[in-house]
C-alpha positions in Angstrom: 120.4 138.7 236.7 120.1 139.5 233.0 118.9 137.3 230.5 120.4 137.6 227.1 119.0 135.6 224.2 122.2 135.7 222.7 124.6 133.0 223.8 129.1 133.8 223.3 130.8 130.8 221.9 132.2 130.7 224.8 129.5 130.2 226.8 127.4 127.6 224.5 130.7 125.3 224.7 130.4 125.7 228.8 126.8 124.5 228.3 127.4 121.5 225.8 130.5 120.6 227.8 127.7 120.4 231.4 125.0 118.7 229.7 127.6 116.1 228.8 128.7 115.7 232.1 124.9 115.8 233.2 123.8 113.4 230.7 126.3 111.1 231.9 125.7 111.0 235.2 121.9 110.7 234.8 122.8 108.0 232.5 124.5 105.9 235.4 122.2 107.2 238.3 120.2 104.2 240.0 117.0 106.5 239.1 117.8 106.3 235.6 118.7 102.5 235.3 115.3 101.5 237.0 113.5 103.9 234.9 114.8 102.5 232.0 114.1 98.9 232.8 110.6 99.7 233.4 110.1 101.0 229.4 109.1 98.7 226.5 112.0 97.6 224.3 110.9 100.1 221.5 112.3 102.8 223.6 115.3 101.5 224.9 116.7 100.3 221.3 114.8 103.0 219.3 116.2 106.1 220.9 119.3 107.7 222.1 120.7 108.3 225.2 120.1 111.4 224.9 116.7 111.0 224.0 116.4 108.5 227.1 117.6 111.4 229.6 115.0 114.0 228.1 112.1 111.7 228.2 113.4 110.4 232.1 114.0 114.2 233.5 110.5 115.5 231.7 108.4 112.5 233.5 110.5 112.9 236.4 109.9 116.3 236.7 106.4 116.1 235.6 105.8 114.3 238.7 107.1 116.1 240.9 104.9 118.4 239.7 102.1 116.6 240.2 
């Protein structure tokens, strides 16, 4: 498996076209919607969707690790 720090067109469309569909479905997952209930306003009306997922999968993850 080689790692190539360039990216084809191609290829960085296939990505932004699965972190949409991704983003989405973490978006609508049960996980997600609890998560989200549990944060103070500021976050849920200050920050993307987007944002949301990346802050959810990095404390998710980061207990997992733990």
């Amino acid at each position: 498996m080689t790692n190539s720090s360039s990216t084809s067109p191609s290829h960085a469309a296939e990505n932004a076209e699965l972190w949409q569909s991704l983003k989405s479905a973490i978006a609508t997952s049960s996980g997600f919607q609890s998560w989200q209930a549990e944060q103070p306003k500021s976050i849920t009306t200050n920050t993307s969707v987007e944002q949301r997922v990346r802050l959810y999968l990095r404390e998710t993850l980061e207990t997992l690790a733990y």
